[in-house]
matplotlib code that plots the C-alpha trace (Angstrom):
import matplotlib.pyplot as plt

x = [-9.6, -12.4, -14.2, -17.4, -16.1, -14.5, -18.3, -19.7, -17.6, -17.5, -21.0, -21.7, -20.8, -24.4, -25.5, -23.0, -21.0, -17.2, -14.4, -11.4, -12.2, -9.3, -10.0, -7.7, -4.4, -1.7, 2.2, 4.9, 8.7, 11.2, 14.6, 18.0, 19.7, 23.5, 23.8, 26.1, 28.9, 28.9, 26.2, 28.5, 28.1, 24.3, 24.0, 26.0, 24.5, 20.9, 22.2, 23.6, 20.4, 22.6, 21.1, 19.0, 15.9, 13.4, 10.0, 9.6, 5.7, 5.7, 1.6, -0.7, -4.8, -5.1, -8.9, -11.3, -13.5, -12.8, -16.2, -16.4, -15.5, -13.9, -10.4, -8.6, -5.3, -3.1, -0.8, 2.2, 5.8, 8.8, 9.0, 5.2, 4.1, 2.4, 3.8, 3.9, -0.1, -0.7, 1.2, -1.1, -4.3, -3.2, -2.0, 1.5, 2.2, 0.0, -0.6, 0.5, -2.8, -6.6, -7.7, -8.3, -11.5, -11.1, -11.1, -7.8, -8.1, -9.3, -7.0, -3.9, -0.9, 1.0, 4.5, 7.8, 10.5, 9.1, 10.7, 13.0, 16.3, 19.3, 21.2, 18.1, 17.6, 14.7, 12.6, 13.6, 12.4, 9.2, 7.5, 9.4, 7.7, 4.6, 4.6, 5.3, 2.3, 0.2, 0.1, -0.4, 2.5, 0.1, -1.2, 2.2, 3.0, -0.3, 0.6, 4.5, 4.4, 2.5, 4.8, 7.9, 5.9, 5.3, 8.1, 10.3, 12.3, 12.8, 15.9, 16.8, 15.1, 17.8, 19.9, 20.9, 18.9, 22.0, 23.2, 19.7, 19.3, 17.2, 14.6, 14.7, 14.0, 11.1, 9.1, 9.4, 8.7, 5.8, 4.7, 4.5, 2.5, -0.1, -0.4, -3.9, -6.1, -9.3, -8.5, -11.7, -9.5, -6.2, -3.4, -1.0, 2.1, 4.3, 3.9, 2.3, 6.6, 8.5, 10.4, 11.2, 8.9, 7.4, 7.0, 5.2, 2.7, 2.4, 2.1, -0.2, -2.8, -2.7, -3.6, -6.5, -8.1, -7.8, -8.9, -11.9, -12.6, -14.7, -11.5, -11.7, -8.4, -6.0, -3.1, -0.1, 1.9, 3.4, 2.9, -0.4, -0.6, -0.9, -4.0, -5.5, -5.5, -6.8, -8.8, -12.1, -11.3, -7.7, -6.0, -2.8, -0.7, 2.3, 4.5, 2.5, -0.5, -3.9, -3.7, -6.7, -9.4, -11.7, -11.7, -8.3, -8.4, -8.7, -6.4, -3.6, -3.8, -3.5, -0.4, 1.0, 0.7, 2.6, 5.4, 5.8, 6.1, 8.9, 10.9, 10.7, 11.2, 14.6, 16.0]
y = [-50.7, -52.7, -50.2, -50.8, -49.8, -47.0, -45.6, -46.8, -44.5, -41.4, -41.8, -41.1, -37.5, -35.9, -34.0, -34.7, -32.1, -32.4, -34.1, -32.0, -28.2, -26.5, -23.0, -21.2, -22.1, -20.7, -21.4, -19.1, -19.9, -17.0, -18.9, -17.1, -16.3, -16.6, -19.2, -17.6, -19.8, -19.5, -18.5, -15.3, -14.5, -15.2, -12.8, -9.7, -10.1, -10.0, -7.4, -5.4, -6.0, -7.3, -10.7, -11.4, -13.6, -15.1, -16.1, -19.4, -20.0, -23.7, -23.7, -20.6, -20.8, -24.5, -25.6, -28.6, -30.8, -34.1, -36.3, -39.3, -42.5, -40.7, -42.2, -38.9, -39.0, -35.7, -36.8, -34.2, -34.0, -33.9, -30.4, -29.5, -29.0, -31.9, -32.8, -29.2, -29.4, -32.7, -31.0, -28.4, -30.4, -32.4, -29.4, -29.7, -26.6, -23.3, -21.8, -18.4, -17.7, -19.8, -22.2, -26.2, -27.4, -30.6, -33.0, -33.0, -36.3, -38.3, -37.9, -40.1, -39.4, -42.0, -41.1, -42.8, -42.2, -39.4, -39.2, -41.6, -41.1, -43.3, -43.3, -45.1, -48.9, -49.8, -50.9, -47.1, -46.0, -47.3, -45.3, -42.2, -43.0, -43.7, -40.8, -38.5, -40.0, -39.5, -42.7, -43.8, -45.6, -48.0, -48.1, -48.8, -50.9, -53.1, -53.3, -54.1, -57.1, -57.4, -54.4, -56.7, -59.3, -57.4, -55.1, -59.0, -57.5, -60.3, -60.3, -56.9, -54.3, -53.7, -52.7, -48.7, -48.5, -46.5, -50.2, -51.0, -51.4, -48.7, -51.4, -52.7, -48.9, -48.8, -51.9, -50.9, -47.7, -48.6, -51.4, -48.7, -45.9, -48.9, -50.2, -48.3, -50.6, -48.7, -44.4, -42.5, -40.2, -41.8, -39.8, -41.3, -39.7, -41.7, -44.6, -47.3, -48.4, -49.1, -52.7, -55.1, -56.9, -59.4, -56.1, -54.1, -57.0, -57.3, -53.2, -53.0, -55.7, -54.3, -50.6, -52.2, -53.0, -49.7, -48.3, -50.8, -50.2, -47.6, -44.6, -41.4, -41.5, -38.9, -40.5, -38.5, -40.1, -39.1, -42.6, -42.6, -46.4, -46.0, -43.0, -45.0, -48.3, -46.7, -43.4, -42.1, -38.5, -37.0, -33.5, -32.5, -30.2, -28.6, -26.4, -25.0, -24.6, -26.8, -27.7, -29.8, -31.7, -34.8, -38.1, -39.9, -41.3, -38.3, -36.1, -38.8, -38.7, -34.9, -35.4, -37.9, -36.2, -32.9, -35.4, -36.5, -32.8, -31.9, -34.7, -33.8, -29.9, -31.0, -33.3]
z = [1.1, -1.1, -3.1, -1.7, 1.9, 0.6, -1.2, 2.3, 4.4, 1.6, 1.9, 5.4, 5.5, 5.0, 7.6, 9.9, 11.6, 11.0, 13.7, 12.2, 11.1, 9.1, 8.8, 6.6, 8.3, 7.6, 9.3, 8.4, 10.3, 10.7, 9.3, 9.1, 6.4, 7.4, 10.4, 13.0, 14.0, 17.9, 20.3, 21.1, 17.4, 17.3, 20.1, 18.8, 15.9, 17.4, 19.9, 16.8, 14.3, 11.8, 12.0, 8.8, 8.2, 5.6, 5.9, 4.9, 4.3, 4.8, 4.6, 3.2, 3.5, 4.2, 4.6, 4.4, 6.7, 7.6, 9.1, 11.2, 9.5, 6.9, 5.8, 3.9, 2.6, 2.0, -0.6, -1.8, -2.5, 0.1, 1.7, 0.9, 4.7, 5.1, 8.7, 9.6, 9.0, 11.3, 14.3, 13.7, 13.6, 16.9, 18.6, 18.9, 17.1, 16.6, 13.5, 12.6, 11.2, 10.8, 13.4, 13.7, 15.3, 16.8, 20.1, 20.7, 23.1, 21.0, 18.4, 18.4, 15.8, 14.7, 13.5, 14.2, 16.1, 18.5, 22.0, 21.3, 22.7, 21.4, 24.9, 26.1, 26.5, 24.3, 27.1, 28.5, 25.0, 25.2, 28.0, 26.9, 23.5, 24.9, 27.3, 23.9, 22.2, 25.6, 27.1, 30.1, 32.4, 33.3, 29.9, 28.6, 31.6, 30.4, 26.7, 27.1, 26.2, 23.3, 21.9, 22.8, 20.8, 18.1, 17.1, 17.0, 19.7, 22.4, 23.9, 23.0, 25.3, 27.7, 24.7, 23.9, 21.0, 19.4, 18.7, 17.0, 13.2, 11.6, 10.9, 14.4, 16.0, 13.1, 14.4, 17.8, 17.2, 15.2, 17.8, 20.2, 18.5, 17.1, 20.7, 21.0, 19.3, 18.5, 18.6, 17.8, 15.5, 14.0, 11.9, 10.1, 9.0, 6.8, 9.0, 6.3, 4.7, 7.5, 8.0, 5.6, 3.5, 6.5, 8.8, 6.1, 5.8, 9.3, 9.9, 7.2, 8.9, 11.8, 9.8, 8.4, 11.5, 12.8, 9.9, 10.1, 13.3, 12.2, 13.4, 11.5, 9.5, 7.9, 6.4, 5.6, 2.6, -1.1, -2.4, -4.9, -3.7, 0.2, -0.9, -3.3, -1.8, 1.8, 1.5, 0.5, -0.4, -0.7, -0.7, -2.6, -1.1, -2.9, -1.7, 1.5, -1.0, -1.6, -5.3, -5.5, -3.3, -3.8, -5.5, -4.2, -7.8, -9.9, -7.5, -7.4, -11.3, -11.2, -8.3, -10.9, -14.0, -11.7, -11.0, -14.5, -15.7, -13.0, -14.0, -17.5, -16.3, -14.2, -17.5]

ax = plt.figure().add_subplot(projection="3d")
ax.plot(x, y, z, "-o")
ax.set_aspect("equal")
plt.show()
């Protein structure tokens, strides 16, 4: 994103009441220790009490404000909670402590893959996709075509997508969660790298004028590139814990200094 867009949109905050409010969330998961072999074993053991857990904290006090127009990226390693957080903010999943203000309609998350079922002709695939990302049939119905188009995928659709190429299930999958054109509130998770080279180039145009649209934008990624080149603020999370909020510049120097460090550590 130009710099001058990106001082335009960070500027446009003041006074304005926030579209996504994350209030101290938190999102603990019970995981067992010892996985039982059989169901029967599962069952005397929960039966018995011998089965054993740990809590895995896989986010711990998260909060900040995101305002309309706003493009915020939330950069941070593999593992570090940052999908576990968008589910949370779009409703999918509840947290096990804090809150999310937002309007859930008219937020649309973008991630790839979701709903799709590999025993499923691709065609099959997209209104099961589209259903999972709340579509419409008619919608879907309306917009078929240009997904077809899009994702390069002519001649294919009444193929099981289990015979698809992993870059041929990312365009469509990406065709299909782009086909709304102008979402009031768009989130991104890891969706700005899939397909080759041509696709990426292609996906990435078609990011921009979302983005451009004037959308509210949270973009998931642990690339510095994708938060520097697209957001005006960004949030590092590491580990289930907010390390550092602001400038995407200055926090993706902080992120990259961390990285440096643990490579070094792990030598």
């Amino acid at each position: 994103m130009a710099e001058r867009e990106k001082n335009k949109r960070a500027g446009r905050t003041a006074g304005r009441r926030p579209v996504i409010a994350v209030r101290n969330v938190s999102m603990h998961f019970r995981v067992p220790v010892e996985n039982a072999s059989s169901l029967k074993e599962y069952v005397i053991g929960m039966v018995t009490g011998k089965n054993r857990y740990r809590t895995l904290r896989a986010l711990q006090g998260i909060r900040f404000r995101v305002y309309q127009g706003e493009v915020v990226g939330i950069i941070g390693t593999n593992g570090s909670g940052k999908s576990t957080l968008l589910k949370i903010i779009s409703g999918a999943m509840a947290p096990t402590r804090g809150r999310v203000s937002a309007d859930r309609d008219s937020i649309r998350l973008l991630t790839l893959g979701a709903g799709f079922d590999r025993e499923l002709t691709a065609r099959e695939n997209v209104y099961l996709n589209g259903a999972v990302l709340g579509y419409s049939r008619s919608f879907i119905r309306s917009k078929y075509e240009d997904i077809v188009r899009f994702a390069e995928l002519e001649g294919f659709m009444e193929q099981k997508i289990k015979n698809f190429s992993s870059g041929m299930v990312s365009r469509l999958a990406f065709a299909v969660a782009t086909a709304e054109e102008n979402p009031q509130i768009l989130i991104l998770d890891e969706i700005l790298s899939v397909g080759d080279m041509f696709f990426k180039e292609k996906s990435g145009k078609r990011i921009q004028e979302m983005i451009h649209s004037g959308a509210t934008v949270l973009i998931v990624s642990h690339s510095t590139d994708t938060i520097l080149k697209n957001c005006t603020r960004a949030i590092w999370i590491e580990k289930g814990v907010q390390k550092m909020t602001g400038d995407p510049g200055k926090v993706c120097a902080a992120y990259a200094e961390y990285g440096r460090k643990r490579g070094e550590e792990q030598r």
